[in-house]
C-alpha positions in Angstrom: 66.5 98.4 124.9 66.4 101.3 127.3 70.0 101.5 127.1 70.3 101.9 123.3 67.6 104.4 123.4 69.9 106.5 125.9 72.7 105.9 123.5 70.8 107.1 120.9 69.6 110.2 122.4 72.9 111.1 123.4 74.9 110.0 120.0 72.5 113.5 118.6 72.8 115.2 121.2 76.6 115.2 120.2 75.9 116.0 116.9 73.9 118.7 117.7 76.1 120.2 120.5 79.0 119.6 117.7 77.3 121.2 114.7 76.3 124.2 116.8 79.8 124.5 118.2 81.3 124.5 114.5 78.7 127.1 113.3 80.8 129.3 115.5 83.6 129.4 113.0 81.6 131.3 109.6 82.7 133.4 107.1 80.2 136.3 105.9 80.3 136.0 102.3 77.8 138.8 101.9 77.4 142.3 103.0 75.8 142.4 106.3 75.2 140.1 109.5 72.4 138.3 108.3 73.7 135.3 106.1 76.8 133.6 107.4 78.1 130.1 106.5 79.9 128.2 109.2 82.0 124.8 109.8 78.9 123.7 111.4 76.3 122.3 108.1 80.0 119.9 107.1 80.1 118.6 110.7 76.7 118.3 110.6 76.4 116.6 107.1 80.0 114.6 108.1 78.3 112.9 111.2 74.8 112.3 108.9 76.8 110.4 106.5 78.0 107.9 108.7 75.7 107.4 111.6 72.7 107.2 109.4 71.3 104.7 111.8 69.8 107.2 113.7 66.4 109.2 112.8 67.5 112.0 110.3 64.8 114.6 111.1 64.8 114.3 114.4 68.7 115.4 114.6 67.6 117.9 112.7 65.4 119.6 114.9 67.4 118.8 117.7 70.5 120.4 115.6 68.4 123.3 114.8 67.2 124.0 118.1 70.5 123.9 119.5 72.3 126.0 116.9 69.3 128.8 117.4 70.1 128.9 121.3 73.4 129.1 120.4 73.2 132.0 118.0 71.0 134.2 120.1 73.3 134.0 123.1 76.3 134.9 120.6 73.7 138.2 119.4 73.0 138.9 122.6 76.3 138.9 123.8 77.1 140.9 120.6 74.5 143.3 120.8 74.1 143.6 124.3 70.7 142.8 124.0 68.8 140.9 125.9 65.2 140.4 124.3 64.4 136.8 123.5 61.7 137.5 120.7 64.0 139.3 119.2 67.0 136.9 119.2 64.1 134.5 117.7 63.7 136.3 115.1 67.1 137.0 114.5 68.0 133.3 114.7 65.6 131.2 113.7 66.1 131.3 110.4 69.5 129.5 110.7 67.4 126.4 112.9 65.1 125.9 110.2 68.2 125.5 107.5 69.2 122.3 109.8 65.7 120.6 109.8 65.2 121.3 106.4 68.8 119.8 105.5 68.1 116.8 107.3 64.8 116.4 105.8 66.0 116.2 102.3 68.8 114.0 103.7 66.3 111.6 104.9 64.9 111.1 101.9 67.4 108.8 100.9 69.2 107.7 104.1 69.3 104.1 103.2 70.6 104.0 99.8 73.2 106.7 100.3 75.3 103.8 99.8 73.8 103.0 96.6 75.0 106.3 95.4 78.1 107.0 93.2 80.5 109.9 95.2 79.9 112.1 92.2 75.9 111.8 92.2 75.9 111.9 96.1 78.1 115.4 96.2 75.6 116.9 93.0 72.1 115.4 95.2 73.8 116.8 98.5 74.2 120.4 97.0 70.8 120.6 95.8 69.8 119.7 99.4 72.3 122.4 100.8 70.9 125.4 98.1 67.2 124.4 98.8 68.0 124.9 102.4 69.8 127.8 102.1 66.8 129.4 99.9 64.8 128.4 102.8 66.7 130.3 105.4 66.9 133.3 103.2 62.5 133.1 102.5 62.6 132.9 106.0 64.8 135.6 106.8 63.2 138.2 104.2 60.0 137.4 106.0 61.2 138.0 109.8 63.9 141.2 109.0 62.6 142.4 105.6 66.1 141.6 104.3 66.3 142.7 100.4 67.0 140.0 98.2 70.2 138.6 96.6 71.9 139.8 93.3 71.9 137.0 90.6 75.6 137.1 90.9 75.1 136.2 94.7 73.1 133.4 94.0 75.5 131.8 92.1 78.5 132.6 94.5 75.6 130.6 97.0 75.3 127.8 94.7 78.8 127.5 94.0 79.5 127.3 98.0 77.1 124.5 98.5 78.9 122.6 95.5 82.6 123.0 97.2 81.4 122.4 100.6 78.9 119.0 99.8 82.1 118.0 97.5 84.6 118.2 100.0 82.4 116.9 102.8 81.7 113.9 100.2 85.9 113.5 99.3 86.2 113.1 103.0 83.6 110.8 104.1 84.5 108.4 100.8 88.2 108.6 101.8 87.5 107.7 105.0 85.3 104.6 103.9 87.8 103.7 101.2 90.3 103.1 104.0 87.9 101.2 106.4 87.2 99.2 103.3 90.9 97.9 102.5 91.2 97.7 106.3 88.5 95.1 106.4 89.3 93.8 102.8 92.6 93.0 105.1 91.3 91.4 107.9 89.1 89.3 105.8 92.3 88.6 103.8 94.2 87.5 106.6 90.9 85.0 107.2 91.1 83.6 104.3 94.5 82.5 104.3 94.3 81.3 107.5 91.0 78.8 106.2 93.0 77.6 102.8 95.7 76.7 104.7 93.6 74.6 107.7 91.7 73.1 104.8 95.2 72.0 102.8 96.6 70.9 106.0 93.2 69.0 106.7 92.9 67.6 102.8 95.9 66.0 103.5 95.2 64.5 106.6 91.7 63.1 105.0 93.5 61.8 101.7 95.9 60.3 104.4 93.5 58.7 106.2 91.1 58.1 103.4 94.3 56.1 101.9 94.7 54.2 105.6 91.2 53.2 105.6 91.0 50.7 101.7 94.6 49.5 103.4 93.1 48.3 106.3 90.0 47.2 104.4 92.6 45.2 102.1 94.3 43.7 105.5 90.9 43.0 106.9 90.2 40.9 103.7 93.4 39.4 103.6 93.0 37.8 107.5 89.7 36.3 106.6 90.6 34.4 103.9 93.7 33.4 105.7 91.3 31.9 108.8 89.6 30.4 106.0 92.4 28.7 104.8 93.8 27.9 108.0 90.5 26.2 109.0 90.4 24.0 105.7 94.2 22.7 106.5 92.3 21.5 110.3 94.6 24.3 111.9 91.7 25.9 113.9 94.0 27.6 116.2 95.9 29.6 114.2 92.9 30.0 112.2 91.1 31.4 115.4 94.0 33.5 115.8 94.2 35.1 111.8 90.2 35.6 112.6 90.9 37.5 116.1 93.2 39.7 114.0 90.7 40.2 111.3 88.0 41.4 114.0 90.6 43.9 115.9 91.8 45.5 112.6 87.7 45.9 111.5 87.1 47.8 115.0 90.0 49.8 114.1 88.4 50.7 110.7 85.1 51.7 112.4 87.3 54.0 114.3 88.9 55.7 111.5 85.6 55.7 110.0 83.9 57.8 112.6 87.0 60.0 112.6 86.7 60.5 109.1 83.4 61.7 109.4 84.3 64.1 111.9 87.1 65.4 109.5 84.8 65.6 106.6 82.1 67.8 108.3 84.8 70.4 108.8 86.3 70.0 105.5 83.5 70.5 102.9 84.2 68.7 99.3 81.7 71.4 97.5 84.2 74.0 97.1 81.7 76.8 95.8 84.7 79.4 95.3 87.3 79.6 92.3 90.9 80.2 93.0 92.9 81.2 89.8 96.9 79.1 89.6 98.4 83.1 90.2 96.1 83.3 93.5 97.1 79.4 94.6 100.9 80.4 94.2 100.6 83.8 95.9 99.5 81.4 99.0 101.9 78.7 98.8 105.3 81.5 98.7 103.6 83.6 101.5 103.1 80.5 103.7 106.5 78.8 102.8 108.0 82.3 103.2 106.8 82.6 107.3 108.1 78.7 107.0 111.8 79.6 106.6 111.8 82.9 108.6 110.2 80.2 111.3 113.4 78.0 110.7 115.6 81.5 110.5 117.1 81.0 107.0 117.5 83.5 104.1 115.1 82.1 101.6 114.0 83.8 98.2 110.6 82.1 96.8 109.7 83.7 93.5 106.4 82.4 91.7 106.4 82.7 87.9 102.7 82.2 86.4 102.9 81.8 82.5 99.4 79.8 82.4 96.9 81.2 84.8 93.3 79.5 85.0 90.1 79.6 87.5 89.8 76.3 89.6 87.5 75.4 92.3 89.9 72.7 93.3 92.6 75.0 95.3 92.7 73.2 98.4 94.6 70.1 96.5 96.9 71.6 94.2 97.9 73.9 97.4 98.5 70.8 99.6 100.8 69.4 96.9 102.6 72.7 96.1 102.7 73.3 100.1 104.6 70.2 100.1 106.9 70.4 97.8 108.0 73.7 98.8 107.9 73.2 102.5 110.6 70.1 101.4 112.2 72.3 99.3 112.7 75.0 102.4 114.1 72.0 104.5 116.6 70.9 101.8 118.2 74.4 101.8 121.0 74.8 104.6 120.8 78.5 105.4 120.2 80.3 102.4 119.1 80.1 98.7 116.7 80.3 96.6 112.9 78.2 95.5 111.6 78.9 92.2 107.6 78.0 91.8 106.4 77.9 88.1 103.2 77.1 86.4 103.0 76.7 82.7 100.0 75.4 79.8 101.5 72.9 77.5 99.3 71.0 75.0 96.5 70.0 77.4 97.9 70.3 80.8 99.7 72.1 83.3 102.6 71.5 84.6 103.6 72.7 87.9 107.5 73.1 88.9 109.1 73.1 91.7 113.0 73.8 91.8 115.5 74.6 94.6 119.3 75.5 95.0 119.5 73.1 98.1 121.7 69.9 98.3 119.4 67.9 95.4 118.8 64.3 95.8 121.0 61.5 95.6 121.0 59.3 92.5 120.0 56.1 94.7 117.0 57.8 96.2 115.4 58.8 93.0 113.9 55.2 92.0 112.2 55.3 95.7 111.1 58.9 96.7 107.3 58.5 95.7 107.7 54.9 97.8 105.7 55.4 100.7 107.2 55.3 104.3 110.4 57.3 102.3 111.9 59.9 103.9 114.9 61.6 104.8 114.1 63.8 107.4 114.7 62.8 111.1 114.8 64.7 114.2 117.4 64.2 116.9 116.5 61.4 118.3 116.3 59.6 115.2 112.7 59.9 114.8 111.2 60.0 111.1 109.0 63.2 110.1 105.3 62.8 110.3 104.2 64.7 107.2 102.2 63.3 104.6 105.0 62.6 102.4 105.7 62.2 98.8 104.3 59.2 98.4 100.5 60.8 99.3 101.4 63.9 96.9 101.8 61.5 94.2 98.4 60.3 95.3 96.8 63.3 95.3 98.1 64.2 92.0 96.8 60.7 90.5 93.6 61.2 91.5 93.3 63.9 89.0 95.0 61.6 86.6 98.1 63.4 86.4 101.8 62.8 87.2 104.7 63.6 89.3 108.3 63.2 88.7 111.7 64.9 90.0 115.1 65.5 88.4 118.1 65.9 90.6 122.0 65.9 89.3 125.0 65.6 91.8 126.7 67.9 89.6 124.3 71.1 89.5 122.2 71.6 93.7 119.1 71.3 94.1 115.9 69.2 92.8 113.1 70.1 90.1 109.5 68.4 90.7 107.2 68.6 87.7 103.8 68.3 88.4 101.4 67.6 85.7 97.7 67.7 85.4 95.1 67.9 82.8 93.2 70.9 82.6 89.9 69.0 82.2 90.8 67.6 85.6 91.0 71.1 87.0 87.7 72.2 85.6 84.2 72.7 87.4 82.5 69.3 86.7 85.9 68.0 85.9 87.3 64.2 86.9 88.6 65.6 90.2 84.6 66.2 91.3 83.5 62.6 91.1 85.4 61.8 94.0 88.0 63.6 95.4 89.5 61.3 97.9 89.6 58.3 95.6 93.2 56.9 95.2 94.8 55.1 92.7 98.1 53.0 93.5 
């Protein structure tokens, strides 16, 4: 605590050493010595605007206190005089404009915010003429100055407008640019979370998927042991119950890891994605993807249906998919072609590359699951969630997926299609979004 009182203190002390340092620098734009306007009241405003954590008025006493000592040295060492009373009077004037700035500043410090630029420059030059007024009252009364020509007042008025303005066009420039700087970051966040949650939606569907297969197994050994036992075989029925009992532990297991999974991935997707926004992610990741596997690959997106859906996180795990395979099937360079279009009552996602296509044979079984023709060097198959759990996926919003592939023209289009009910807030999707369908 004592520390950021310290900091405090010394955060306007800096102002005020700062603002009196850029009074310095003034311009007389009347007759005389006694009124000059200096760089100091836009530092000082400048700094107001954005640490307006700290206590207005008292900066401005501080401000004005230090601007006054600095003034009457600058007089003295002018005038080569050295009487303090009179470098008060001379002076103090110019300490009073600061706390009475600050003071009108402070009446709005925490909804300066809440203020258009415009309205803020207009309510800041008010400020800056009222305290410039003061000085002057102040002035006439200490030196018997004369007073102002209409004409003068104006040219006053018309300085406070320019200088709040241009103080304002700064500090809004300035918070513009922190703005899309943090606009960025949390960008770059956000990307980062859709594509841990597509990659963990697929994992869960996976495993959801895993879990009614082993229930089905499980069921399927108990009834065996049944049988077993009525045909007198009790050891092999012992054995078909054995193997019931190991593969219901290992279903507890993948229940408890499913629960793990499912408290990081939350199913109540609160924010809406539209099809322009799901595609921007899936050709920016893919795009890194082939970079990653250094080969010259052109994605370009075409949205001729766009539509809000709180059910990104799917449609980008079977797009991310499909264009991750697509990347793969190109040899060094080419091109991937991403599509959504509205027909009738769905949409119909497409997917289409330049690479080497798919063979004829392969066509009947590429949804099949356990199909794949992607092996490392050891001859290891790829561990990716595969076609067959796309096709999944889709189904479970009661759509389809199908792919067209010709020897004689590359490559291989996958159409993707899904009702836009299904897509919908409160849509089929929503009832539950892991369930499969063989």
């Amino acid at each position: 605590m004592n520390n950021l009182i310290k900091n405090e203190r010394l955060q306007m002390i800096v102002i005020a050493l700062a603002t009196a340092i850029g009074a310095q620098f003034k311009i007389n734009p009347f007759s005389g010595d006694y009124f000059r306007i200096g760089l100091g009241v836009s530092i000082f405003l400048f700094f107001l605007l954005f640490m307006r954590h700290l206590p207005y008025l008292t900066i401005g006493i501080l401000t004005g206190i230090f601007s006054m000592v600095f003034q009457a040295a600058d007089w003295m060492i002018a005038t080569n005089a050295f009487s303090i009373l009179e470098s008060i009077q001379n002076n103090l004037a110019a300490g009073i404009y600061y706390v009475v700035f600050a003071f009108g500043m402070s009446r709005f410090q925490n909804r300066i915010n809440e203020f258009h630029p415009l309205l803020l420059g207009a309510v800041v030059s008010v400020i800056d003429f009222a305290s410039n007024v003061t000085e002057l009252l102040i002035r006439g009364v200490l030196l018997d100055t004369h007073a102002f020509y209409l004409g003068e007042w104006f040219q006053l008025l018309a300085i406070a407008v320019v200088r709040s303005y241009f103080v304002i066009g700064l500090y809004s420039s300035i918070s513009i640019s922190q703005m899309r700087f943090l606009h960025a970051e949390q960008q770059k966040r956000m990307e980062q979370m859709i594509n841990i949650g597509a990659g963990l939606y697929g994992e869960v569907f996976y495993l959801k998927k895993s879990m009614d297969t082993i229930e089905s197994i499980t069921v399927n050994s108990f009834n065996l042991s049944r049988k077993l036992k009525e045909e007198n075989l009790n050891g092999y029925s012992g054995q078909a119950l054995g193997v019931a009992q190991q593969i219901h532990e290992v279903k507890k297991d993948s229940q408890r890891i499913l629960a793990g999974l499912l408290k990081l991935y939350d199913t109540e997707i609160v924010v809406d994605l539209s099809l322009s926004e799901i595609l921007d992610f899936v050709v920016k990741g893919n795009q890194k993807y082939s970079e990653m596997l250094e080969k010259r690959i052109v994605i370009v997106k075409e949205v001729e249906a766009n539509f809000f859906t709180p059910h990104y996180i799917p449609i980008l795990t079977v797009l991310n998919n499909l264009v991750s395979n697509a990347v793969e099937a190109i040899e060094k360079h080419g091109t991937i072609r991403v599509q959504v279009v509205e027909k009738e009552k769905e949409f119909i996602f497409v997917v289409s590359d330049s690479g080497e296509g798919i063979s004829a044979k392969d066509i009947p079984i590429i949804f099949e699951p356990g199909f794949t023709t992607k092996f490392n060097v050891e001859g290891i198959a790829a561990t990716g969630i595969g076609l067959s759990h796309v096709r999944d996926i889709v189904h479970t919003f009661g759509g389809e997926i199908e792919v067209e592939s010709s020897e004689k023209s590359a490559g291989a289009r996958f159409f993707v299609h899904i009702p836009i009910t299904a897509l919908q807030k409160g849509g089929e999707a929503d009832v539950d979004i892991f369930r499969y369908r063989g």
